[in-house]
C-alpha positions in Angstrom: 4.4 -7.4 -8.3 4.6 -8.7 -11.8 8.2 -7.0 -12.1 10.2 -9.1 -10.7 11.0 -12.5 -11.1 11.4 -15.5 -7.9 14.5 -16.6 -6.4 16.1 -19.7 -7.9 14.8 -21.5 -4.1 11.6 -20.3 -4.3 10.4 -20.9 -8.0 7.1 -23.3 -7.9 6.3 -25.9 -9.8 2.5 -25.5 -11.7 0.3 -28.3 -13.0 -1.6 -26.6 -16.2 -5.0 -28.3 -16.9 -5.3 -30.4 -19.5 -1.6 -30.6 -20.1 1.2 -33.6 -19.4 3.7 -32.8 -17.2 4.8 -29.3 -15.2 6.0 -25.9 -16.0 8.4 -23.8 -13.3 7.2 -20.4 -12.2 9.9 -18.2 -12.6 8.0 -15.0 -12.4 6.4 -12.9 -9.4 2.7 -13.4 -9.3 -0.2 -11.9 -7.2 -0.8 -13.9 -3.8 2.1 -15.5 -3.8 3.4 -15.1 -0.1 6.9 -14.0 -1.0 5.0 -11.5 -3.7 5.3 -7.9 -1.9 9.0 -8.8 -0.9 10.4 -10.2 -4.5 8.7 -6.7 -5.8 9.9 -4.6 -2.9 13.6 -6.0 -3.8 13.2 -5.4 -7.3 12.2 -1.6 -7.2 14.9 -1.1 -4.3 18.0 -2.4 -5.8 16.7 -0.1 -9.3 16.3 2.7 -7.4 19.9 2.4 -5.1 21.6 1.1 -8.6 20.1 4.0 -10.9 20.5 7.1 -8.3 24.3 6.6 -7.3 25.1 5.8 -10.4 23.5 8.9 -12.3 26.2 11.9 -12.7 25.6 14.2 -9.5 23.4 11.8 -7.5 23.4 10.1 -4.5 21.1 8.0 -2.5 20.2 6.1 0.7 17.9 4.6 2.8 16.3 6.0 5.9 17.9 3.4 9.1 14.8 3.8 10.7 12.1 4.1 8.1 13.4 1.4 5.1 10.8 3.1 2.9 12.1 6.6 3.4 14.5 7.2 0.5 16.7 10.3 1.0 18.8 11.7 -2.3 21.2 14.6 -3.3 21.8 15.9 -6.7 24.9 18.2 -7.5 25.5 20.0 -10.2 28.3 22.4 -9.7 28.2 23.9 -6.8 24.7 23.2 -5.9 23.2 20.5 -4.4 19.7 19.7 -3.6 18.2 17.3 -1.5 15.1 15.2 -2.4 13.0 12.7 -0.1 10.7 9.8 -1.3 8.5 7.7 0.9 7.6 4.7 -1.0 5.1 1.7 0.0 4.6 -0.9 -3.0 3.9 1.4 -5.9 3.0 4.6 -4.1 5.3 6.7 -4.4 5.4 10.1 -2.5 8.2 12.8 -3.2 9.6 16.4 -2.0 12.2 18.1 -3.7 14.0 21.1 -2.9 13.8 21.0 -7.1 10.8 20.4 -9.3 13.6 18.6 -11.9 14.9 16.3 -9.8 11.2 14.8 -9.1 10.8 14.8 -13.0 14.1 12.6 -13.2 13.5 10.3 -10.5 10.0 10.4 -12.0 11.3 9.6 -15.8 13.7 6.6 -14.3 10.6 4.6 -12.5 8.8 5.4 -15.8 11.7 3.9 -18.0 11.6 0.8 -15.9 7.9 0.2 -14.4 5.3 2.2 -16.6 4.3 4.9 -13.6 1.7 7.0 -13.9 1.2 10.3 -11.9 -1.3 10.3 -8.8 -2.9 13.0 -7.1 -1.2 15.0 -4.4 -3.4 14.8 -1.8 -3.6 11.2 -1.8 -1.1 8.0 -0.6 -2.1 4.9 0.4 -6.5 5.3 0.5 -5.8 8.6 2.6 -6.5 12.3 1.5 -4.1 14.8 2.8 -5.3 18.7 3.5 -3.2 21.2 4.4 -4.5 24.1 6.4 -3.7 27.2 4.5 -0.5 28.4 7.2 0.7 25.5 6.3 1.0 24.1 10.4 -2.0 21.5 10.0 -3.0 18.4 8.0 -6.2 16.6 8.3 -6.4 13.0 7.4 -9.6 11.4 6.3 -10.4 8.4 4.3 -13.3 9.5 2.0 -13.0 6.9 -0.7 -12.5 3.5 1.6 -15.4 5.0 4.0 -17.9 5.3 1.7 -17.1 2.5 -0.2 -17.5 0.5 3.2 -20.8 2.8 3.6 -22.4 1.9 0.7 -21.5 -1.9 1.1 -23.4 -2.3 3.7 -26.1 0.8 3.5 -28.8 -1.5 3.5 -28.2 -2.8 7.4 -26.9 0.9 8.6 -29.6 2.6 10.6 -30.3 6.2 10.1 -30.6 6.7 13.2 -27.3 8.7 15.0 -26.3 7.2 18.8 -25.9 9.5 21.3 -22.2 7.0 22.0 -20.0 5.2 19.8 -21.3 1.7 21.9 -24.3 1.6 24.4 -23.4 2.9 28.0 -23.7 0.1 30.5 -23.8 -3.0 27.3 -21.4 -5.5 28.5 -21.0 -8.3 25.5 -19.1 -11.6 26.2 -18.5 -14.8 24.0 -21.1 -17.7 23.8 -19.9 -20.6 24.9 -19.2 -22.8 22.5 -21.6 -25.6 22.7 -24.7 -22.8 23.5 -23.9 -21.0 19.9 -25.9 -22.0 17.0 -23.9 -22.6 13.8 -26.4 -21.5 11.7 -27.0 -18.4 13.3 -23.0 -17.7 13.0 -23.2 -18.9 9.5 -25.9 -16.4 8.6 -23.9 -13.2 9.6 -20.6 -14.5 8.1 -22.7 -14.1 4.9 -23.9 -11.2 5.6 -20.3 -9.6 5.6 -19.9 -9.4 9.0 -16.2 -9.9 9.3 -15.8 -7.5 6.2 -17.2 -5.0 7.6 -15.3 -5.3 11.1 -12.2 -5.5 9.4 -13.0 -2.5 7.6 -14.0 -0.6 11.2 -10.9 -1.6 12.4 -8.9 -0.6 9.1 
C-alpha cells in the first residue's frame, strides 16, 4: 500500500504530537479507507503502461475478472500467451514460456521489491494437484491452525457425531433479559474472532 501516493482530494491533514501546526499526507498508508484502491491503481496503470509498451508485448484486462491480466509476447513469428491473476500483492502467473514470467517477474521487481512465493499457495490457500492433473484440493492449513491454536484451550477433544446438535434450536435474547456482563465476558474471550474466522 505504501507505493502509491493519495489523490490531490483525498490527501489528509495530520496533527504530530508535540509539534505547532499540520503536515499533509501525501502518501498511501495502512488503514486508510481509500488504501487497497490508491495501491490497486498504482500497480495497474505500471503493469498496462510497462507491458504494451515493452517491444513484442501486449496486455489487457479480463472484462469479467478485473484481476485477471491476459498478455502476449511476439518475437518473430511466435507469440505466446501468458495469464496473471493478481489480488493486492499476490501475484499468480502461467505462461506458455518460463521467460516471459521472468520478465514480467524482473519489471514488478524493478518497481515494487517482489519476492517469489511458493506455488502451491495464493491468498492463505494451498493448492494440490492430483497427479493426472484433472483435480485440485483446496485446504487452508496455515489460517486453520493458526485459528486452532488460538483458541485450543476452549476446544473440546471430544469429536460430535454433527456439525450442530440435532433438534438445538438457538434464538436471540431479548434485549432487556441479556446480561451485559455475561456478553462482555465472551467478547473477551474472542468470541467474535473466532466466528469470523469459522465463517472465513
Amino acid at each position: 500500500f505504501l507505493w502509491g501516493n493519495l489523490p490531490k482530494n483525498e490527501r489528509l491533514t495530520v496533527k504530530l504530537k508535540g509539534e505547532r501546526g499540520f503536515r499533509i499526507l501525501w502518501g498511501n498508508l495502512y488503514g486508510l479507507p481509500q488504501a487497497d484502491r490508491v495501491y490497486t491503481k498504482v500497480r495497474n496503470d505500471f503493469i498496462m503502461s510497462k507491458f504494451n509498451s515493452l517491444p513484442g508485448w501486449t496486455c489487457k484486462r479480463a472484462l469479467y475478472d478485473p484481476c485477471l491480466f491476459i498478455f502476449t509476447h511476439t518475437v518473430g513469428k511466435k507469440t505466446t500467451k501468458m495469464f496473471s491473476v493478481i489480488h493486492t500483492d499476490d501475484v499468480d502467473t502461467v505462461a506458455e514460456d518460463k521467460d516471459d514470467m521472468h520478465t514480467f517477474f524482473a519489471e514488478l521487481d524493478k518497481r515494487f521489491k517482489v519476492k517469489p512465493g511458493d506455488k502451491d499457495f495464493m491468498l492463505g490457500l494451498k493448492r494440490d494437484v492430483s497427479e493426472d492433473g484433472k483435480t485440485v484440493t483446496v485446504t487452508m492449513p496455515g489460517f486453520v491452525d493458526d485459528l486452532h491454536n488460538r483458541f485450543k484451550e476452549h476446544i473440546s477433544s471430544h469429536v460430535p457425531d454433527a456439525p450442530f446438535p440435532p433438534g438445538l434450536f438457538l434464538s436471540k435474547q431479548p434485549a432487556e433479559e441479556a446480561d451485559p456482563a455475561n456478553g462482555a465476558k465472551f467478547i473477551k474471550l474472542g468470541y467474535q474472532s473466532v466466528v469470523g474466522g469459522l465463517l472465513w
